[in-house]
C-alpha positions in Angstrom: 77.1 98.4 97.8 76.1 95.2 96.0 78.5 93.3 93.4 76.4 91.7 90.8 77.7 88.3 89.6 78.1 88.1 86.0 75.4 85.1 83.9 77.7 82.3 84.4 74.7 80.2 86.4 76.0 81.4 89.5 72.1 81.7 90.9 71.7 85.5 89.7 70.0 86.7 86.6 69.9 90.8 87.4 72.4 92.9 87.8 71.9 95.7 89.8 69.3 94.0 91.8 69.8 94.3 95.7 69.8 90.5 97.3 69.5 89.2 100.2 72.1 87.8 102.7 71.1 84.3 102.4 71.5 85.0 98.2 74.6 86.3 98.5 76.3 83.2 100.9 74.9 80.9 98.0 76.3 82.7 94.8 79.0 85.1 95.3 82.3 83.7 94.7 80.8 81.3 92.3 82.0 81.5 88.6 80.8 77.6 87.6 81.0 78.3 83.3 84.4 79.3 84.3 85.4 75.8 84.9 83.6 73.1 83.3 80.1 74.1 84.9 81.0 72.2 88.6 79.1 74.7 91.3 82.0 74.7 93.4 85.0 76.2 92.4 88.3 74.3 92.3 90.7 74.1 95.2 93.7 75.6 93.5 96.9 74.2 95.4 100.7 75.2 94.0 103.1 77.9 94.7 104.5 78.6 90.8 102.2 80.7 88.2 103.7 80.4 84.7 103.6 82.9 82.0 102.7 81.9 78.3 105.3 84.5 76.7 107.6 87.1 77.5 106.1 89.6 77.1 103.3 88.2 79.8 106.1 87.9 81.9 107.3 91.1 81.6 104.3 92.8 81.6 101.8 90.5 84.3 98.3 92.7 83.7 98.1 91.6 80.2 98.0 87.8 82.1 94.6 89.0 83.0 93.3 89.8 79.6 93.4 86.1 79.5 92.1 84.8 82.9 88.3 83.4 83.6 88.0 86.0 86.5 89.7 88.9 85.4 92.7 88.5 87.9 96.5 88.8 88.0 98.4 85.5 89.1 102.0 85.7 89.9 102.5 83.5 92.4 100.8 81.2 95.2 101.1 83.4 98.1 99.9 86.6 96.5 96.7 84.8 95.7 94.9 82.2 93.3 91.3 81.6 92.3 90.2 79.9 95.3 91.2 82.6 97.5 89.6 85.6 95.4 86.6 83.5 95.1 86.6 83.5 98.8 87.8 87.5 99.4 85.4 88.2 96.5 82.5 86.7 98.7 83.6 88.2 101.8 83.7 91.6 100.4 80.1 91.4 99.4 79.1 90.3 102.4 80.8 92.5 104.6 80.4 96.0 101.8 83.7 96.4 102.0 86.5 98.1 99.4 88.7 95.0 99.8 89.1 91.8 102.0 92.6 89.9 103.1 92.7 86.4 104.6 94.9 85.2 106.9 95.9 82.5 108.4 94.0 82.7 111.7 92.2 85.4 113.9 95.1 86.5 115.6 97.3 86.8 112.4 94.4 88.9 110.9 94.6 91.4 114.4 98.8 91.7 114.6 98.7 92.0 110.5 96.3 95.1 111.1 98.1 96.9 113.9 101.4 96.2 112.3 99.8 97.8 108.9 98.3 100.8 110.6 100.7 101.5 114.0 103.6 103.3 113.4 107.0 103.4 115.4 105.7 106.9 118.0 102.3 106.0 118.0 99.9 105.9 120.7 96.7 103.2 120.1 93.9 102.7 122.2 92.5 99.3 122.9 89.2 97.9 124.8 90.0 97.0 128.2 88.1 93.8 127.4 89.9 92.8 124.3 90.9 88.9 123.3 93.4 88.2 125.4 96.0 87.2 122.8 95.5 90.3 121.4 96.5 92.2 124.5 99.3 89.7 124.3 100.7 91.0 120.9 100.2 94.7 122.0 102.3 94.4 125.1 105.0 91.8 123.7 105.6 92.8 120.0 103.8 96.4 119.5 105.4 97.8 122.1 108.9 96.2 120.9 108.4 98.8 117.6 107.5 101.5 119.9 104.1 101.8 119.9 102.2 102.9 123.3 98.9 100.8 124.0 96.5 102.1 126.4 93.3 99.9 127.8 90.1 101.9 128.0 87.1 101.0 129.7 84.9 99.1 127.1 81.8 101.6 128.4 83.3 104.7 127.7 81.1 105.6 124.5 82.0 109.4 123.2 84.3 109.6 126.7 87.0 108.0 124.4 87.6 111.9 123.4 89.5 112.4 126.1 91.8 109.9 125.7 93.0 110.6 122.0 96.3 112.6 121.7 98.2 114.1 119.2 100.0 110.5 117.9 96.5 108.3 118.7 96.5 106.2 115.8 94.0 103.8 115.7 91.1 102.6 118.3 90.1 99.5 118.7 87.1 98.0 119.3 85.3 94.6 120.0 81.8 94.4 120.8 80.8 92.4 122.7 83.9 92.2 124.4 85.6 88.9 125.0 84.3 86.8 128.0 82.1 89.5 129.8 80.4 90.4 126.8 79.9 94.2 127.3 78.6 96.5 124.4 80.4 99.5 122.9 79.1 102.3 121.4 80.5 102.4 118.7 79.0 105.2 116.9 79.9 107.6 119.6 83.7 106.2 119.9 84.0 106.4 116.1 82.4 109.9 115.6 85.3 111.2 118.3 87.9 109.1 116.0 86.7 110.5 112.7 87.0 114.0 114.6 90.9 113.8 115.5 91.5 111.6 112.1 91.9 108.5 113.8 91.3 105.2 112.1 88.5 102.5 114.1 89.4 98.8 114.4 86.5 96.4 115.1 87.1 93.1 115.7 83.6 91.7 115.0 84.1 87.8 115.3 81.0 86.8 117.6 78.6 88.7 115.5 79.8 87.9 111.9 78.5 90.6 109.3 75.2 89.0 109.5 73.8 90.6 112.9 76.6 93.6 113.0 77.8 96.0 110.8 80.6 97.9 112.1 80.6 99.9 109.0 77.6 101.3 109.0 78.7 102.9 112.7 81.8 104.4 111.6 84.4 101.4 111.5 87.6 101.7 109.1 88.8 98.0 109.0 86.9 95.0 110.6 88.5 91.7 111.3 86.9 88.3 111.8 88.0 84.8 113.0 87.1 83.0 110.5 87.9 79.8 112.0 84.7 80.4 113.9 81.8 80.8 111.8 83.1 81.3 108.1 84.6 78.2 108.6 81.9 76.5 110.8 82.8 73.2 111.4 86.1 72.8 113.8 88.3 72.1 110.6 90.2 74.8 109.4 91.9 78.6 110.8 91.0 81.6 109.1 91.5 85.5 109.6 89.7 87.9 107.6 90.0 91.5 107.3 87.9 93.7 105.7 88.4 97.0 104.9 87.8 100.6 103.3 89.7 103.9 102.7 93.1 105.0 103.3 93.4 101.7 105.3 93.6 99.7 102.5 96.8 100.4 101.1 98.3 100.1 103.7 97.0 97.0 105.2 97.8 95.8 101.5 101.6 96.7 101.5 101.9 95.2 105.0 100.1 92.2 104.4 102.3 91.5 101.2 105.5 92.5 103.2 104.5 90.0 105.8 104.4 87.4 103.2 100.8 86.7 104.9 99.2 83.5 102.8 96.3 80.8 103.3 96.1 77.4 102.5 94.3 76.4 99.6 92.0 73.6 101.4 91.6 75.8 104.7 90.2 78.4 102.1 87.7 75.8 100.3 86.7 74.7 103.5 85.8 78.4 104.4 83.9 78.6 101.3 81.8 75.4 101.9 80.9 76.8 105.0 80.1 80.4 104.2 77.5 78.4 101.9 75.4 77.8 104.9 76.3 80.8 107.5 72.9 81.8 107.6 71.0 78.5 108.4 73.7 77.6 111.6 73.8 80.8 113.0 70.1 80.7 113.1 70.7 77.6 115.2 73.4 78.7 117.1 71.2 81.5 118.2 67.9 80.0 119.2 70.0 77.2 120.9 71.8 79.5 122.9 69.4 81.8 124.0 67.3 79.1 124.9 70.1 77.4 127.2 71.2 80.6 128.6 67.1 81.2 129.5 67.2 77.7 131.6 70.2 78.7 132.9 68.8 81.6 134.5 66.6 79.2 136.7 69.2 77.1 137.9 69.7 78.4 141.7 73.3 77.2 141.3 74.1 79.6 139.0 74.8 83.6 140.1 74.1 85.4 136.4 74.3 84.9 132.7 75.9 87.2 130.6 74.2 87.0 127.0 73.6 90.6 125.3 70.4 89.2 124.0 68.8 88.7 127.3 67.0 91.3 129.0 68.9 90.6 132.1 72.0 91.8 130.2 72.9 95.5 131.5 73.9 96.6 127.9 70.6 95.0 126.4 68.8 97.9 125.2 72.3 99.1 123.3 72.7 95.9 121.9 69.2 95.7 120.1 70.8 99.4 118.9 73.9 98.1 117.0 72.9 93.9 116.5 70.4 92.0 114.5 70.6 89.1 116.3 73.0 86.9 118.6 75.0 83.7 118.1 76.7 81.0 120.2 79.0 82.2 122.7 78.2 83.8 126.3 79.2 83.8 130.1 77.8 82.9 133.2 79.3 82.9 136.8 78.3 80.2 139.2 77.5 80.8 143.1 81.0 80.5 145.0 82.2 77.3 144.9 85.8 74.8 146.4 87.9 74.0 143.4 87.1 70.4 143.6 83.6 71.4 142.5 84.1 73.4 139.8 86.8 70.6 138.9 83.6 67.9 139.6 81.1 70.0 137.1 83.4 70.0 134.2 84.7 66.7 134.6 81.0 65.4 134.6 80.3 67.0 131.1 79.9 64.5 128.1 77.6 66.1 125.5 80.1 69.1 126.3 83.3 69.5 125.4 86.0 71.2 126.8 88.3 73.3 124.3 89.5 76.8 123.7 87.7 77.7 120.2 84.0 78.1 119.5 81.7 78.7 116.3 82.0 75.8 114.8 79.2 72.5 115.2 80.0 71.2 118.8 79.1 72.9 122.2 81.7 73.6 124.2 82.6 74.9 128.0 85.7 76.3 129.8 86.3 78.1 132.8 87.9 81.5 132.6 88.9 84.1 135.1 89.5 87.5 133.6 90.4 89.3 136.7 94.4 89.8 136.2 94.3 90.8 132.8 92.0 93.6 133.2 94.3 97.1 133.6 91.5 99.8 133.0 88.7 98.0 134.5 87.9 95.7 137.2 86.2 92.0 136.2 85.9 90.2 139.6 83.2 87.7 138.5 82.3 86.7 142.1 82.8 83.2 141.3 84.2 81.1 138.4 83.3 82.2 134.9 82.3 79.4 132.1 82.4 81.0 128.4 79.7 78.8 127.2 79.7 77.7 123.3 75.8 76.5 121.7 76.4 74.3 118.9 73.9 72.4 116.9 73.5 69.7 119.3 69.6 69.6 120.5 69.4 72.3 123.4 67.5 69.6 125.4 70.4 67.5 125.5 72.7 69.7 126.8 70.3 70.7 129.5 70.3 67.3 130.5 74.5 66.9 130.2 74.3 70.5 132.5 72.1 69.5 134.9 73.8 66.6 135.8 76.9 68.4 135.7 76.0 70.7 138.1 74.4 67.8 140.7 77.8 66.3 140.4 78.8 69.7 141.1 76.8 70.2 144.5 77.6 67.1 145.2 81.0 67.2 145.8 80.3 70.5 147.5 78.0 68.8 150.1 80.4 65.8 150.9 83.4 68.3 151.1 
């Protein structure tokens, strides 16, 4: 499904015509004639939308006989211009019936399951979920009732099994957080579809540029747009996209929430959907590049990138994914404290910080052993959820290296 812009200079002349990705990030959203001929479309900042009569008032649809885009106003946190630009785009993008924003990720995650969990209901959720995600299910789902159970992130058409009579939703994130495994998501959704049970996927490290979750069967799909909508370290953003009897209700519940974005965090998002395509192809050679050069290192004990043939899910991956993007794992050899500590301590091109997809490389340590209930994830030495920015990779072989000679030794003086 492919929205046509209207002839307002936007950058398309055909309606109807199928464009491509990198078309669509340039033009959609964009109504330019609409306001004074600037490319870029106002940032619209204020909470109160007046009415020009009574009857307008009383009556707000006729308000959009009257408005440039076609849209109802009625006040700031139900929407302006600059966030249906943005919603507008994002719905092309991701072929979706309708897109919310929220204020970050996670708001985007608890305002779905909130919109589609009921008090009774049983969900099931990837054992290797975002952690804060788990966080929500266990601390405020299960407050309202609602029973979440952790599957193994492998289990493909197995997921069958575990659907009862009140499963409402299953969710899904591919690849899953920090060890990066791939779920078969056509299978998982095909059991879904065959107990009427809606599928979640939270599709952040991919973007809708190398995965589709719709095209396997998804229902909603949700994005941290803080990461690569946004791009550049600047601004929090959730989206959800979605289709079908999810929308309503992730409408109402969105609306009841009182859910609302800032009007600059939203005109950052657009300024950096604008170039999506050209930084993820530079998140991605950089990264696969580094993680190829880390395979060499001796120090290290594997690198977990889907895109690498060493990956154990590869061959799914190339099933599902059109390409890869910043983020992966690797596990060093065992090593004292103090020597992790050392490593990390040595980095300078590297930061250390717990966000990724936007300019800057980053690397943290993580151990994901505890909060795994369905499966086990003893690394075998400490994790580092490496982020590939847009430095040169070269560089940050160098800052690397050194930080692991720093590393080994502190090990060999201990």
């Amino acid at each position: 499904m492919t929205h046509s812009p209207p002839h307002d200079g936007s950058g398309s002349q055909n309606r109807g015509t199928k464009l491509s990705v990198e078309t669509r990030l340039a033009t959609r959203g964009r109504r330019p004639f609409a306001h004074s001929g600037f490319v870029n479309i106002p940032t619209h900042r204020g909470s109160t939308v007046l009415y020009e009569t009574y009857a307008d008032l009383k009556n707000p649809e006729r308000k959009a006989e009257k408005s440039p885009d076609g849209r109802v106003y009625t006040y700031g946190r139900r929407g302006s211009p600059t966030i249906t630009a943005l919603e507008d785009a994002l719905a092309d993008l991701e072929d979706a019936e309708r897109v919310f924003l929220t204020p970050s990720g996670l708001s985007a995650i608890s305002t779905v399951l909130f919109a589609l969990a009921n008090a009774g209901d049983h969900i099931l959720v990837t054992d290797s979920t975002y952690q804060p995600a788990r966080t929500f299910c266990d601390n405020q789902l299960r407050r309202f009732g609602v029973e979440t159970e952790y599957y193994d992130p492998l289990i493909g058409g197995g997921i069958a099994d575990l659907i009862r009579p009140n499963t409402r939703l299953v969710y899904t994130e591919s690849p899953g957080s920090q060890t990066f495994e791939i779920q078969d998501l056509s299978p998982i959704a095909a059991a879904a579809k065959a107990r009427g049970v809606l599928v979640v996927t939270d599709n952040t490290w991919a973007t809708p540029l190398f995965f589709r979750p719709f095209d396997f069967g998804a229902d909603v799909t949700i994005n941290a747009g803080t990461k690569y909508v946004v791009g550049h370290a600047d601004a929090l953003l959730g989206v959800i996209a979605a289709r079908g009897s999810a929308v309503q209700a992730i409408h109402q519940c969105h609306g009841d929430l009182g859910v609302s974005v800032g009007p600059d965090d939203v005109t950052l998002a657009l300024r950096g959907l604008r170039t999506m395509t050209v930084r993820l192809e530079r998140h991605q050679a950089s990264a696969i590049r580094f993680a190829e050069w880390l395979e060499t290192r001796t120090e290290i004990e594997r690198v977990i990138h889907p895109a690498l043939p060493s990956h154990p899910q590869h061959a799914l991956w190339k099933t599902y994914f059109t390409g890869s993007t910043g983020l992966f794992s690797a596990v060093l050899k065992p090593q004292p404290e103090g020597a992790v500590a050392a490593l990390f301590d040595a980095l300078n091109v590297f930061g250390m910080g717990f966000s990724w997809g936007g300019y800057e490389s980053l690397a943290v340590p993580f151990d994901c052993a505890e909060s795994r209930t369905a499966t086990e994830a003893d690394l075998g030495g400490q994790g580092i959820r490496f982020h590939i920015g847009l430095e040169d990779p070269a560089d940050l072989m160098a800052d690397f290296e050194a930080a692991l000679d720093r590393m080994r030794a502190f090990s060999e003086a201990a």
